[in-house]
Jmol script that loads the backbone (N, CA, C; Angstrom):
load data "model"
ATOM      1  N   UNK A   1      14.917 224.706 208.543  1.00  0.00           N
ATOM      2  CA  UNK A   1      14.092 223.902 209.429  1.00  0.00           C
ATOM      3  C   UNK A   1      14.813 223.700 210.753  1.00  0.00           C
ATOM      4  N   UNK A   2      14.008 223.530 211.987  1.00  0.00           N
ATOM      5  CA  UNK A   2      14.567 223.501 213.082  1.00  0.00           C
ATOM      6  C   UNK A   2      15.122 221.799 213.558  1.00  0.00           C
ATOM      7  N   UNK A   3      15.117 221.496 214.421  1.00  0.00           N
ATOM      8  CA  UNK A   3      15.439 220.316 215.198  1.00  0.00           C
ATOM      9  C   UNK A   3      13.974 219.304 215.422  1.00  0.00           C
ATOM     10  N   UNK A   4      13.189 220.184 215.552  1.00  0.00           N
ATOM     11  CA  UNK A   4      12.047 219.181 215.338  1.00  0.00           C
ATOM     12  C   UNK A   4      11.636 219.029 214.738  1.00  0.00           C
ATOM     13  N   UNK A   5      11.710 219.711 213.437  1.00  0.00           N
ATOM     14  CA  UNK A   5      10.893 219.329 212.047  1.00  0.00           C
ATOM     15  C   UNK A   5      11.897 218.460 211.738  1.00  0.00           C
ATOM     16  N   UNK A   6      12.769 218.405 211.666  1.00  0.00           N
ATOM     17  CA  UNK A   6      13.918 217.266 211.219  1.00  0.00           C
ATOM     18  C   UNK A   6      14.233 216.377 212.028  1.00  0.00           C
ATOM     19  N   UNK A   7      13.458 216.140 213.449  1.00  0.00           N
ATOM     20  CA  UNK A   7      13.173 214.454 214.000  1.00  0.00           C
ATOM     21  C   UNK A   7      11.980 214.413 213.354  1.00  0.00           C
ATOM     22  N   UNK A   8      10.894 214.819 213.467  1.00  0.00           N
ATOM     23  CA  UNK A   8      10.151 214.577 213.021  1.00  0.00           C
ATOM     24  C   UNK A   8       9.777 214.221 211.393  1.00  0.00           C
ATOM     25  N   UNK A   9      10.408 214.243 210.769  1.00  0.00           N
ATOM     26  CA  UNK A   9      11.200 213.969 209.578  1.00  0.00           C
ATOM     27  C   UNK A   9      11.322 212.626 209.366  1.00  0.00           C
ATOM     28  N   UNK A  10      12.204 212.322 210.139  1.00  0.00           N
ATOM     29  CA  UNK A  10      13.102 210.688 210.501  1.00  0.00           C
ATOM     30  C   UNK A  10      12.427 210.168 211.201  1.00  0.00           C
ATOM     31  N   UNK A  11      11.591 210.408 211.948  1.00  0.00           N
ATOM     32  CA  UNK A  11      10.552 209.456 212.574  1.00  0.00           C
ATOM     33  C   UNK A  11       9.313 208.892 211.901  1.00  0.00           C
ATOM     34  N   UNK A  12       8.870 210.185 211.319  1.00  0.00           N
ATOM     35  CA  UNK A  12       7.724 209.725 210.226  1.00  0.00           C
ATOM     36  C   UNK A  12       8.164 208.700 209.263  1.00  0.00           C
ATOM     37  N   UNK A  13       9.353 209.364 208.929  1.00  0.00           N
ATOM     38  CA  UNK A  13       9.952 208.437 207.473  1.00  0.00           C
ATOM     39  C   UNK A  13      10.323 207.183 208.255  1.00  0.00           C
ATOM     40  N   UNK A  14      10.932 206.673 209.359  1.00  0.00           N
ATOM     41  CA  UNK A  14      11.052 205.644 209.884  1.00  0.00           C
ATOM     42  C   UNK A  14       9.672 204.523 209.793  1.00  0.00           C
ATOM     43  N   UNK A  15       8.632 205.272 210.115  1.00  0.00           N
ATOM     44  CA  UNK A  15       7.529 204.721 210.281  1.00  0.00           C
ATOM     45  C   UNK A  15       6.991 203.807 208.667  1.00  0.00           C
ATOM     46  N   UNK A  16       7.044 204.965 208.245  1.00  0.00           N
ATOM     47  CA  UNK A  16       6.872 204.596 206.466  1.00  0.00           C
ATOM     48  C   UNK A  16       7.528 203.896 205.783  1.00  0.00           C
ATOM     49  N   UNK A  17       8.849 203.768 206.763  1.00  0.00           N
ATOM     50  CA  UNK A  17       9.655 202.734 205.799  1.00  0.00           C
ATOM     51  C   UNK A  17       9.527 201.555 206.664  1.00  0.00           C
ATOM     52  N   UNK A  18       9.158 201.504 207.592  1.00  0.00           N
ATOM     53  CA  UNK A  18       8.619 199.732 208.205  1.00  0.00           C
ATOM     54  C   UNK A  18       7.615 199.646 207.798  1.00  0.00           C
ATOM     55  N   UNK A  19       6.796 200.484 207.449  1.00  0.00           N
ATOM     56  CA  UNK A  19       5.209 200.197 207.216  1.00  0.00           C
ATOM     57  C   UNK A  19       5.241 199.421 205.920  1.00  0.00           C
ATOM     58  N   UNK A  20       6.304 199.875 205.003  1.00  0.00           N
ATOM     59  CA  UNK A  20       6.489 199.143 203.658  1.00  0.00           C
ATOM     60  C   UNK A  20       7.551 197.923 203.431  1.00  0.00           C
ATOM     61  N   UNK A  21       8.388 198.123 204.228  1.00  0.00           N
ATOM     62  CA  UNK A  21       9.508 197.113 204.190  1.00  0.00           C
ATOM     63  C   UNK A  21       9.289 195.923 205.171  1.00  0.00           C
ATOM     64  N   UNK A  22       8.364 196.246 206.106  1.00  0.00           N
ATOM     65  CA  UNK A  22       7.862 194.886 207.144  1.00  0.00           C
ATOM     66  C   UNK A  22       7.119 193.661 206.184  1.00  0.00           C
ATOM     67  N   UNK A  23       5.672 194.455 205.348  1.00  0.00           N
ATOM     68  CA  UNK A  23       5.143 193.344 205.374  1.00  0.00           C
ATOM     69  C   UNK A  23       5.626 192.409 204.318  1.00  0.00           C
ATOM     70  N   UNK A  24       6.932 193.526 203.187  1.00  0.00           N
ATOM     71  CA  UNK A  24       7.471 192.707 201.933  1.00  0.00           C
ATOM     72  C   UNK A  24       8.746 191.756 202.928  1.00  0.00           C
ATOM     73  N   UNK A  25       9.258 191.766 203.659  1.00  0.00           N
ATOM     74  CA  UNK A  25      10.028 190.737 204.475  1.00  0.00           C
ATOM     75  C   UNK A  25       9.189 189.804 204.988  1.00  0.00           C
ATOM     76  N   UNK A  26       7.826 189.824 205.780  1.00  0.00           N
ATOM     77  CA  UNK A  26       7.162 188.584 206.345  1.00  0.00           C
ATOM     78  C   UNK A  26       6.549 187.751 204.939  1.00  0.00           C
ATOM     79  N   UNK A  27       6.292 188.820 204.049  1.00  0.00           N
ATOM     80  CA  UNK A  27       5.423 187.485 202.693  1.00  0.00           C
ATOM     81  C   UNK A  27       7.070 186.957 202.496  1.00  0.00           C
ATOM     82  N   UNK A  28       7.966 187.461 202.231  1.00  0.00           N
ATOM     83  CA  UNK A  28       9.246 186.562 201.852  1.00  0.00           C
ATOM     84  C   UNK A  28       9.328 185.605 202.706  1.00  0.00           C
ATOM     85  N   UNK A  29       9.318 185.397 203.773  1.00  0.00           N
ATOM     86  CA  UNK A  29       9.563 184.523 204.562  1.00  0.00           C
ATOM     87  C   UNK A  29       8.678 183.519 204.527  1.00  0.00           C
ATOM     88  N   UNK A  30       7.514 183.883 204.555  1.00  0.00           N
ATOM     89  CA  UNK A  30       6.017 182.946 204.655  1.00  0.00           C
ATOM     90  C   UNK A  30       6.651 182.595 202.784  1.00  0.00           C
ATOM     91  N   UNK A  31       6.871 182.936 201.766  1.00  0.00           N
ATOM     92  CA  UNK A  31       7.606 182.186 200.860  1.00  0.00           C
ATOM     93  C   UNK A  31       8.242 181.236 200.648  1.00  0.00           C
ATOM     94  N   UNK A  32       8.944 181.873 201.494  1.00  0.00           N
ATOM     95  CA  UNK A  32      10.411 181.089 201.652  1.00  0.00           C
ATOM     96  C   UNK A  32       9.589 179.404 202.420  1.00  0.00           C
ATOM     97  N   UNK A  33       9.286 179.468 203.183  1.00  0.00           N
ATOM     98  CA  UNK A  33       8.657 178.765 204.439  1.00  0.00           C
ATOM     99  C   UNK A  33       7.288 177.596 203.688  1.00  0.00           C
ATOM    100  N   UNK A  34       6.696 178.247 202.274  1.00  0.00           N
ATOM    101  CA  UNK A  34       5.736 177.622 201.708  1.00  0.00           C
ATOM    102  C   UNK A  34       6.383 177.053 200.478  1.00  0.00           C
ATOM    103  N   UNK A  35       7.198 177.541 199.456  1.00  0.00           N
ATOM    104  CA  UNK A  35       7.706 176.967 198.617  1.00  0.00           C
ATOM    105  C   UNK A  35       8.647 176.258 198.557  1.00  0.00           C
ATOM    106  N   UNK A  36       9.656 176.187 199.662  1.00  0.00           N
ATOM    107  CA  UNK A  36      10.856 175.315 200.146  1.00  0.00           C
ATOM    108  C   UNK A  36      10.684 174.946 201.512  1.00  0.00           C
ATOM    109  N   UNK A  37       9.717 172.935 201.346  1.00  0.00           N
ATOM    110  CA  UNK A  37       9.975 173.361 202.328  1.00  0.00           C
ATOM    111  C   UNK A  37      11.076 172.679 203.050  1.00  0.00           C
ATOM    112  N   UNK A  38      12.525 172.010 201.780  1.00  0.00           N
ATOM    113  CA  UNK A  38      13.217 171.313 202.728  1.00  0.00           C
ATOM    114  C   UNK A  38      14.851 172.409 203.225  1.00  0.00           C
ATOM    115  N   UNK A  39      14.502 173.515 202.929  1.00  0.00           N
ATOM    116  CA  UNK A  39      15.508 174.710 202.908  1.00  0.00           C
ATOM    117  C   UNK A  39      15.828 174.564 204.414  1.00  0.00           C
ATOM    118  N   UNK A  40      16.787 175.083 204.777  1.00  0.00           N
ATOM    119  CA  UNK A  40      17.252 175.469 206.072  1.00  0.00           C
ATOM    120  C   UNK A  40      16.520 175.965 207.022  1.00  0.00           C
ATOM    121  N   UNK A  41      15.636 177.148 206.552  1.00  0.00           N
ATOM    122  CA  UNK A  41      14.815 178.071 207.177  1.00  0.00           C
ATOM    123  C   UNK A  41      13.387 177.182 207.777  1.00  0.00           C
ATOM    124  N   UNK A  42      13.192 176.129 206.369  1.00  0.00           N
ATOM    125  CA  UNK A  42      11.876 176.222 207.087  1.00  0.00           C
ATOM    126  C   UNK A  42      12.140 174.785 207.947  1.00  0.00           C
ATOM    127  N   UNK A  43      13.292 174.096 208.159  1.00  0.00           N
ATOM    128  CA  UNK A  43      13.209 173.275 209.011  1.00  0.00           C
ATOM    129  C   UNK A  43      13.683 173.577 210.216  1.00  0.00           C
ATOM    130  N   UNK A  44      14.504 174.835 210.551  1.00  0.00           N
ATOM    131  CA  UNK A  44      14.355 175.333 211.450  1.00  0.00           C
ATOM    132  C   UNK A  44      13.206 176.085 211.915  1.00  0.00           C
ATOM    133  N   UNK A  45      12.330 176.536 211.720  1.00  0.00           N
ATOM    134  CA  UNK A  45      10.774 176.954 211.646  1.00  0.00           C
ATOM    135  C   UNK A  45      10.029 175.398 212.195  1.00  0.00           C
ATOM    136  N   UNK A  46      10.521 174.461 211.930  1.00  0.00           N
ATOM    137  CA  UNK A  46       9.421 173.799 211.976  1.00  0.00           C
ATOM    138  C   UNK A  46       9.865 172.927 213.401  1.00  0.00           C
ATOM    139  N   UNK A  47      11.202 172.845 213.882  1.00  0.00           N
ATOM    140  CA  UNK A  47      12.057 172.735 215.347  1.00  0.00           C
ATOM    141  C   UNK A  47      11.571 173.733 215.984  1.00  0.00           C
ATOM    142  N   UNK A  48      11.379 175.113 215.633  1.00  0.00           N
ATOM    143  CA  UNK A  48      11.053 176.619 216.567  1.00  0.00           C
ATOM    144  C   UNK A  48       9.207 175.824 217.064  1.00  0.00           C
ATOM    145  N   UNK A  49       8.807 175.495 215.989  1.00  0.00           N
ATOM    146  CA  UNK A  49       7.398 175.035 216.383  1.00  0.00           C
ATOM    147  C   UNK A  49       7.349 174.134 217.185  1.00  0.00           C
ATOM    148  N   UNK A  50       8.344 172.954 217.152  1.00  0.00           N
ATOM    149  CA  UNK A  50       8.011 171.719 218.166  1.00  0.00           C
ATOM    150  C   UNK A  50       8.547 172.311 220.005  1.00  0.00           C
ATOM    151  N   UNK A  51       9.003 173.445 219.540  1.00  0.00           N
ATOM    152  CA  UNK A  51       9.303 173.295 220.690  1.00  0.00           C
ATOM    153  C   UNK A  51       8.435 174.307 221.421  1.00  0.00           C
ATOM    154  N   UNK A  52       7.885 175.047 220.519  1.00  0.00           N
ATOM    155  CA  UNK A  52       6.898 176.026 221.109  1.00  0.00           C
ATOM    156  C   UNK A  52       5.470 175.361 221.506  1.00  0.00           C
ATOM    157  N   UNK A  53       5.342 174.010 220.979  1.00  0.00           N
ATOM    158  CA  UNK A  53       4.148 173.166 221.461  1.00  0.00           C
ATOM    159  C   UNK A  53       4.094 172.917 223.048  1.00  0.00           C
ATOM    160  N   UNK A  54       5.037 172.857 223.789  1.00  0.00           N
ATOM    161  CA  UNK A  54       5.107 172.925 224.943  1.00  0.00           C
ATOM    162  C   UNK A  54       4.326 173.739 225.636  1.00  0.00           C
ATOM    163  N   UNK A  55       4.048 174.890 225.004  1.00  0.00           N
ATOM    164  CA  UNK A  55       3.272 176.212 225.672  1.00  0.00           C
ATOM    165  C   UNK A  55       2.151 176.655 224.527  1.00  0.00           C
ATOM    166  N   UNK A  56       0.766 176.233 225.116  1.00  0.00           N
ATOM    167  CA  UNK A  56       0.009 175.982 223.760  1.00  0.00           C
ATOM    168  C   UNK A  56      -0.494 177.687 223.394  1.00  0.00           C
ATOM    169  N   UNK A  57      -0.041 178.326 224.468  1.00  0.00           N
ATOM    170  CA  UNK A  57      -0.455 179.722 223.988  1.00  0.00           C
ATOM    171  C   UNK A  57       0.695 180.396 223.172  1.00  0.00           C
ATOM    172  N   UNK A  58       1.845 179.914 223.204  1.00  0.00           N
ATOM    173  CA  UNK A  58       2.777 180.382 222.501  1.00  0.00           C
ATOM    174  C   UNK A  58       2.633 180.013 221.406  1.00  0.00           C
ATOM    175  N   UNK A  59       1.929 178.942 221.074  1.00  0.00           N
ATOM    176  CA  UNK A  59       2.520 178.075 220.002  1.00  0.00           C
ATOM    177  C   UNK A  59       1.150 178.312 219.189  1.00  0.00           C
ATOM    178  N   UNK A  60      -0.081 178.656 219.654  1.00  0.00           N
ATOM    179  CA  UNK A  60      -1.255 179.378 218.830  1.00  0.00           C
ATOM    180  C   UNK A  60      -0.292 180.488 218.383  1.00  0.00           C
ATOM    181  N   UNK A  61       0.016 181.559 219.298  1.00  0.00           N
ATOM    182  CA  UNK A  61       0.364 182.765 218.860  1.00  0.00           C
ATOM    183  C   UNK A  61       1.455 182.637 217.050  1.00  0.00           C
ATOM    184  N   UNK A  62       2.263 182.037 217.763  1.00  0.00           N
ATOM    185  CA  UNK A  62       3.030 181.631 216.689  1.00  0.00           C
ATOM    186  C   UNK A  62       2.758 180.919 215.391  1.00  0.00           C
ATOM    187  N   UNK A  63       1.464 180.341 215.406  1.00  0.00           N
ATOM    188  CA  UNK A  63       0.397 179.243 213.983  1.00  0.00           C
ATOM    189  C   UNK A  63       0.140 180.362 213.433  1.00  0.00           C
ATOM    190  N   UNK A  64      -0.724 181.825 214.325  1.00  0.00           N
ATOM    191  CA  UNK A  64      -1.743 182.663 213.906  1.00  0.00           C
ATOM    192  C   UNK A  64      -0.629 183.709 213.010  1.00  0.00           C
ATOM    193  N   UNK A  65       0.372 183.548 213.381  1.00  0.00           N
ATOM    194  CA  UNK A  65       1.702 184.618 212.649  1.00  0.00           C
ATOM    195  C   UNK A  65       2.040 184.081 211.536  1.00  0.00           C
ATOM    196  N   UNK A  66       2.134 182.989 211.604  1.00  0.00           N
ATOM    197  CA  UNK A  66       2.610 182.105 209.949  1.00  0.00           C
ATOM    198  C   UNK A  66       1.575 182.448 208.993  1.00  0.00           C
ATOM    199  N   UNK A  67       0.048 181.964 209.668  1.00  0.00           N
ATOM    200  CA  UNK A  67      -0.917 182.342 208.814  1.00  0.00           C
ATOM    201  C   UNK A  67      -1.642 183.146 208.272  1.00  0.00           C
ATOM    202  N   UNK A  68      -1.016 184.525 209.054  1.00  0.00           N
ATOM    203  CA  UNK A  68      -1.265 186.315 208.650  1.00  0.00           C
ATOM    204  C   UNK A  68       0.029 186.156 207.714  1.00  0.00           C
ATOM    205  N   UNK A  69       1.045 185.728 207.935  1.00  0.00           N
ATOM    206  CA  UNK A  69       1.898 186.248 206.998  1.00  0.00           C
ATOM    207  C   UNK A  69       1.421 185.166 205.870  1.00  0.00           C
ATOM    208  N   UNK A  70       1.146 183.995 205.887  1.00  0.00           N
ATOM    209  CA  UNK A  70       1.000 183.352 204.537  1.00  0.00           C
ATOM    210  C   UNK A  70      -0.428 184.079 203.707  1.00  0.00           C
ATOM    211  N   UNK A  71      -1.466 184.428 204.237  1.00  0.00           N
ATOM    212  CA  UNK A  71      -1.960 185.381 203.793  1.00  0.00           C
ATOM    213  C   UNK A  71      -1.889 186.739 203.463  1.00  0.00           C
ATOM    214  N   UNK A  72      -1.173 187.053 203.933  1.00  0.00           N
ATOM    215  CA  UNK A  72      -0.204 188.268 203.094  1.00  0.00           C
ATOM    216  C   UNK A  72       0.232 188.433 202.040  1.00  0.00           C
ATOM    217  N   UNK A  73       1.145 187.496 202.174  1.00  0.00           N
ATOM    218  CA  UNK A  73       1.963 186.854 201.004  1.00  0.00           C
ATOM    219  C   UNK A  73       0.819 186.419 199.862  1.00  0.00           C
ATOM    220  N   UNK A  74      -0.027 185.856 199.884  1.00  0.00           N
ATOM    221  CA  UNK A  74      -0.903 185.401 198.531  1.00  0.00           C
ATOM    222  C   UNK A  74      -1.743 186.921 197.863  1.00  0.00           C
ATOM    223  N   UNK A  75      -2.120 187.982 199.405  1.00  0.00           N
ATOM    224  CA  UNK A  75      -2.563 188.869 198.829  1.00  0.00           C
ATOM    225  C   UNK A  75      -1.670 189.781 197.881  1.00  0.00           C
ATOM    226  N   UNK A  76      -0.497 189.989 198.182  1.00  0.00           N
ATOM    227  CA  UNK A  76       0.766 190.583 197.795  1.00  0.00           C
ATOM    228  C   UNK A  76       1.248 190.248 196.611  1.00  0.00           C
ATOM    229  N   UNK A  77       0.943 188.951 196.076  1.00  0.00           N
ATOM    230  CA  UNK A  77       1.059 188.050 194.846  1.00  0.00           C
ATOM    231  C   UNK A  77       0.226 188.339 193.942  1.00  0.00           C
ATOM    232  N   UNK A  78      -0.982 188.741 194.525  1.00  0.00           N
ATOM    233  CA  UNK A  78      -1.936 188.872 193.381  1.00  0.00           C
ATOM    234  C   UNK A  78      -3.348 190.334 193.507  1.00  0.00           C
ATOM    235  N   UNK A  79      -2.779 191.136 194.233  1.00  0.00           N
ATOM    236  CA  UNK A  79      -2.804 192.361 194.183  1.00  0.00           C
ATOM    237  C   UNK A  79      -1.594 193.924 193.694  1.00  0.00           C
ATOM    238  N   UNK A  80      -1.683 194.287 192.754  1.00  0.00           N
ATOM    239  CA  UNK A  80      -0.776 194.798 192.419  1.00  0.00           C
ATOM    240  C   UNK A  80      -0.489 195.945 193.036  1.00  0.00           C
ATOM    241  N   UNK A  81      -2.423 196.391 193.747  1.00  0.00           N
ATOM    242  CA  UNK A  81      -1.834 198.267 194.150  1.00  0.00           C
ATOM    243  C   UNK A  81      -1.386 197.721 195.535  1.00  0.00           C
ATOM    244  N   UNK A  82      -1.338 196.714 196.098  1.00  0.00           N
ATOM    245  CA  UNK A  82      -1.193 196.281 197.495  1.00  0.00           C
ATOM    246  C   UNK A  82       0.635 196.810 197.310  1.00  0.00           C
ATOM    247  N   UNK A  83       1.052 195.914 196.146  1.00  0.00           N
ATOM    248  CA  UNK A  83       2.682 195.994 196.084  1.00  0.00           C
ATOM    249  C   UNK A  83       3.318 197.139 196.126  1.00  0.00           C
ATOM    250  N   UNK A  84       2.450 198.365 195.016  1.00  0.00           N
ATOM    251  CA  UNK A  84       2.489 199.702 195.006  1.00  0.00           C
ATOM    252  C   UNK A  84       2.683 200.181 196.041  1.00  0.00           C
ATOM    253  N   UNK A  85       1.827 200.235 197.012  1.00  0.00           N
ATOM    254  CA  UNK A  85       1.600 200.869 197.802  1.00  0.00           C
ATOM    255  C   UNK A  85       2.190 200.607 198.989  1.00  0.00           C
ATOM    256  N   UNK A  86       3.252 199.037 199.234  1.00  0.00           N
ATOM    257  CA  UNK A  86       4.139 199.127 200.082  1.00  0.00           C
ATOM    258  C   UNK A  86       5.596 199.848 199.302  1.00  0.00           C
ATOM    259  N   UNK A  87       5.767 199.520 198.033  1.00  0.00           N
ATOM    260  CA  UNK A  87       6.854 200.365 197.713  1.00  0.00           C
ATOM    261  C   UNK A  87       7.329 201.823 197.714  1.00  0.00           C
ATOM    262  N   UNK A  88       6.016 202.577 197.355  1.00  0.00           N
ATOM    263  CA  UNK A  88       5.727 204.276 197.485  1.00  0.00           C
ATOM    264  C   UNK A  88       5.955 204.391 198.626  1.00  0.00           C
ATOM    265  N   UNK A  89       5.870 204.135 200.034  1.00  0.00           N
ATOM    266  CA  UNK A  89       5.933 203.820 201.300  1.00  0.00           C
ATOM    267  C   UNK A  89       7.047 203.749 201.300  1.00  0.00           C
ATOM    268  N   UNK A  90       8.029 203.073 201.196  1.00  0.00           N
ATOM    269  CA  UNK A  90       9.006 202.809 201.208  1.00  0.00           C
ATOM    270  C   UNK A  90      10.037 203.586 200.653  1.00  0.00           C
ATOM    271  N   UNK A  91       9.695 204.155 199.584  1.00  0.00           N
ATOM    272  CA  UNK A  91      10.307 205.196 198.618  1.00  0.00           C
ATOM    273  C   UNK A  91      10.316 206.835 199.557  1.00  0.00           C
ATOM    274  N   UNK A  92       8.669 207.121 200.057  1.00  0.00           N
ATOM    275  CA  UNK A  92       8.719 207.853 200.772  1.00  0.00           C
ATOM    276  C   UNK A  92       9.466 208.293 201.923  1.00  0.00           C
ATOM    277  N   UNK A  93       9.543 207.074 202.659  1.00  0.00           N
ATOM    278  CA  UNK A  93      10.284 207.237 204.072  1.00  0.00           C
ATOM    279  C   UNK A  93      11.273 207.725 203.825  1.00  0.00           C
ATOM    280  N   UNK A  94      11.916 206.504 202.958  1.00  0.00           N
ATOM    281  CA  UNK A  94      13.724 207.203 202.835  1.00  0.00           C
ATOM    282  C   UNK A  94      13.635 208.612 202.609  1.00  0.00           C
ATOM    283  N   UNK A  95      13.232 209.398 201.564  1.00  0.00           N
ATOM    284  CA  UNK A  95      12.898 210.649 201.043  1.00  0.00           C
ATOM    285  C   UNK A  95      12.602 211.338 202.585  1.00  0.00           C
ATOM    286  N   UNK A  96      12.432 211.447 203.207  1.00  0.00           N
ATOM    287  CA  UNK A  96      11.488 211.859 204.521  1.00  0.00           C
ATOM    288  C   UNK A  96      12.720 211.640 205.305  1.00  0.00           C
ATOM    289  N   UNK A  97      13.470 210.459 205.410  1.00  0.00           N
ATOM    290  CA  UNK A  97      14.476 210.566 206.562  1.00  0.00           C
ATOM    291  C   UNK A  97      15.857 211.302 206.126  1.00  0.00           C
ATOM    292  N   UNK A  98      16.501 211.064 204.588  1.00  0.00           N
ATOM    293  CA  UNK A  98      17.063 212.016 203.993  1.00  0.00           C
ATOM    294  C   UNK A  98      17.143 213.452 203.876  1.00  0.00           C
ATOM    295  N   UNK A  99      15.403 213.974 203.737  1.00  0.00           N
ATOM    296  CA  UNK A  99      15.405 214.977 204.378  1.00  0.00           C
ATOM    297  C   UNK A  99      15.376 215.708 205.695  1.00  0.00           C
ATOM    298  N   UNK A 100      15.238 214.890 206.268  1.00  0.00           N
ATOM    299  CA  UNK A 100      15.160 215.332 207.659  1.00  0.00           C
ATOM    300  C   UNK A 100      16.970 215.087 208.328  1.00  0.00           C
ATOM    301  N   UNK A 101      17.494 214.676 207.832  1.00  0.00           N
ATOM    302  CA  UNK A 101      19.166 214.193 208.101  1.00  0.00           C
ATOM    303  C   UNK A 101      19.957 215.294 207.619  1.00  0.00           C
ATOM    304  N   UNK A 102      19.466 215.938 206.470  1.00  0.00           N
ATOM    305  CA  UNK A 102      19.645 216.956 205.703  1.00  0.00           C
ATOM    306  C   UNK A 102      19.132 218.576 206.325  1.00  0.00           C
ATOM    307  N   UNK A 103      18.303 218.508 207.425  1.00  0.00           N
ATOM    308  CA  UNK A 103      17.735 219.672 207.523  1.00  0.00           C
ATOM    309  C   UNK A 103      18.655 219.627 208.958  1.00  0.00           C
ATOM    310  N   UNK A 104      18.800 218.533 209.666  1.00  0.00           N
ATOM    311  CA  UNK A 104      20.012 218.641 211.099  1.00  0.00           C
ATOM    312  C   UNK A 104      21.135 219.220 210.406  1.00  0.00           C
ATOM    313  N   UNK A 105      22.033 218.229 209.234  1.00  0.00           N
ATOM    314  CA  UNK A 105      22.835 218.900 209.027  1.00  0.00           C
ATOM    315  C   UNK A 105      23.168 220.486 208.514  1.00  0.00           C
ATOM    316  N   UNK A 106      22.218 220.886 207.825  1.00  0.00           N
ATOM    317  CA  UNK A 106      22.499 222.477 207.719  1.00  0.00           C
ATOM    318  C   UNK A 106      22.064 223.183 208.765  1.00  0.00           C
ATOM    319  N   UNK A 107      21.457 222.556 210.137  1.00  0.00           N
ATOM    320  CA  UNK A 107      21.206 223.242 211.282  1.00  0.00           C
ATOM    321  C   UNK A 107      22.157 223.610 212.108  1.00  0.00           C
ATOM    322  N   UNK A 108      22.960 222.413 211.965  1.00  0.00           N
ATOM    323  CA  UNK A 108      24.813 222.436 212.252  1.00  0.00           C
ATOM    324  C   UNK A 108      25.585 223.077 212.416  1.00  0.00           C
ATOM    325  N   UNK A 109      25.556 223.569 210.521  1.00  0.00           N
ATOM    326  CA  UNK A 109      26.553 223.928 209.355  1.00  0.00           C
ATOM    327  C   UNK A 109      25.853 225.760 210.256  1.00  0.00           C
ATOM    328  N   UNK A 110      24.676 225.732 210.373  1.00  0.00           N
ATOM    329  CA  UNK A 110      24.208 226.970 210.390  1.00  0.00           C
ATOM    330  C   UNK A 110      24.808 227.883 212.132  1.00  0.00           C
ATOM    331  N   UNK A 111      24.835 226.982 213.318  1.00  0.00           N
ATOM    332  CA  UNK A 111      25.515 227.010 214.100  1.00  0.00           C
ATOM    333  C   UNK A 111      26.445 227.243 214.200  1.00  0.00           C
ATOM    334  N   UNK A 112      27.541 226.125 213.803  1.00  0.00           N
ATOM    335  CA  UNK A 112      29.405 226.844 213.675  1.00  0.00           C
ATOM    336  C   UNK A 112      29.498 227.760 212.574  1.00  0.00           C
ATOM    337  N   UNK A 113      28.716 228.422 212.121  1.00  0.00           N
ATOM    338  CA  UNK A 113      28.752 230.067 211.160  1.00  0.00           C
ATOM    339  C   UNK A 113      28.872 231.138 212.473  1.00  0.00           C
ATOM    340  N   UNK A 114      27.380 230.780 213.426  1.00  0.00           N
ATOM    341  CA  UNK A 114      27.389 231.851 214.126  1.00  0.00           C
ATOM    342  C   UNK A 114      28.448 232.066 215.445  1.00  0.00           C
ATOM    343  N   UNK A 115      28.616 230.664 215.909  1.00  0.00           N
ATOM    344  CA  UNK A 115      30.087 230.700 216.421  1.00  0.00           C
ATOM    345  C   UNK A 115      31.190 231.533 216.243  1.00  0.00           C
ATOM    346  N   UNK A 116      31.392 231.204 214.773  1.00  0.00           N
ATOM    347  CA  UNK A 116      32.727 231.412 214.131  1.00  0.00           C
ATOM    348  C   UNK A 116      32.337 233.602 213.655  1.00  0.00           C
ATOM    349  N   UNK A 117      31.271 233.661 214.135  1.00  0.00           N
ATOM    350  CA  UNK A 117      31.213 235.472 213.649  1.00  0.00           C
ATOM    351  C   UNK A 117      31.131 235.755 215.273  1.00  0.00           C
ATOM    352  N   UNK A 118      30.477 235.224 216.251  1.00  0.00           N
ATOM    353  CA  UNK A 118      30.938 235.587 217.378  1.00  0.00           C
ATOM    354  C   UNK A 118      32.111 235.364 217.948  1.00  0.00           C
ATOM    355  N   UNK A 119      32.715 234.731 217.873  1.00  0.00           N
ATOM    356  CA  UNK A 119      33.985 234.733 218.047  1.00  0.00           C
ATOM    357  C   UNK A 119      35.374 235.877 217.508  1.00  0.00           C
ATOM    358  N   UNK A 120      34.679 236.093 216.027  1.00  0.00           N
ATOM    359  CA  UNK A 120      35.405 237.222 215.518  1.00  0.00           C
ATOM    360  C   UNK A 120      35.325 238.699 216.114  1.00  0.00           C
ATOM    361  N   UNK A 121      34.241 238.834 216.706  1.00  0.00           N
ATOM    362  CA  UNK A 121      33.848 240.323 217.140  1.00  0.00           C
ATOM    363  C   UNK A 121      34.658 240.479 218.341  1.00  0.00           C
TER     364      UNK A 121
END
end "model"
wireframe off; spacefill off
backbone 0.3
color backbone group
C-alpha cells in the first residue's frame, strides 16, 4: 500500500474511534454529573455554570450540552445495539489505524531496500 492508503487508513480509523469513544466519555460524565452530585466534578460543573450565567448565550449553549449528553447517557443505558455499535466503532478504528501505521511502516522498510541495492551497483 502506498502513502495514501495508509493516511487514509489513520484518518478514517481516527474518525471511528471518536465516533465511538466520544459519546461513551460524555454519557460518563453526564453520569458522573447525575449520580454524584457532591463529587468534585460536579461541583465544579456547577461553579463552570454560575459563571457562565453571565453570558446567557453561553450558558444556554452549555444547559443544551448537559442535556444531549444526559440523554445520551439514559439512551446508552438502556439500548444495547446503541452500546454495540459505539464499541465495534471503536474496535474498528484502532484496527484501521494499526493498519494503516503498518502499511507506512513497510513503505519505509520497502525504501531503505531500494537505497541500500542502489547504492550497491
Amino acid at each position: 500500500m502506498g502513502r495514501t492508503a495508509g493516511s487514509f487508513l489513520i484518518g478514517f480509523g481516527m474518525c471511528l474511534l471518536l465516533l465511538g469513544l466520544g459519546p461513551i466519555c460524555l454519557a460518563e460524565v453526564a453520569r458522573v454529573l447525575k449520580d454524584m452530585p457532591d463529587s468534585p466534578s460536579s461541583k465544579a460543573m456547577r461553579t463552570f455554570a454560575s459563571l457562565l450565567k453571565s453570558n446567557p448565550y453561553a450558558y444556554a449553549a452549555a444547559r443544551r450540552f448537559y442535556e444531549v449528553s444526559l440523554t445520551f447517557y439514559e439512551v446508552m443505558s438502556t439500548v444495547w445495539e446503541v452500546r454495540l455499535f459505539h464499541i465495534y466503532s471503536s474496535i474498528i478504528g484502532t484496527v484501521m489505524i494499526l493498519k494503516g501505521l503498518l502499511s507506512f511502516r513497510s513503505k519505509g522498510q520497502d525504501e531503505d531496500a531500494k537505497i541500500e541495492i542502489k547504492g550497491a551497483t
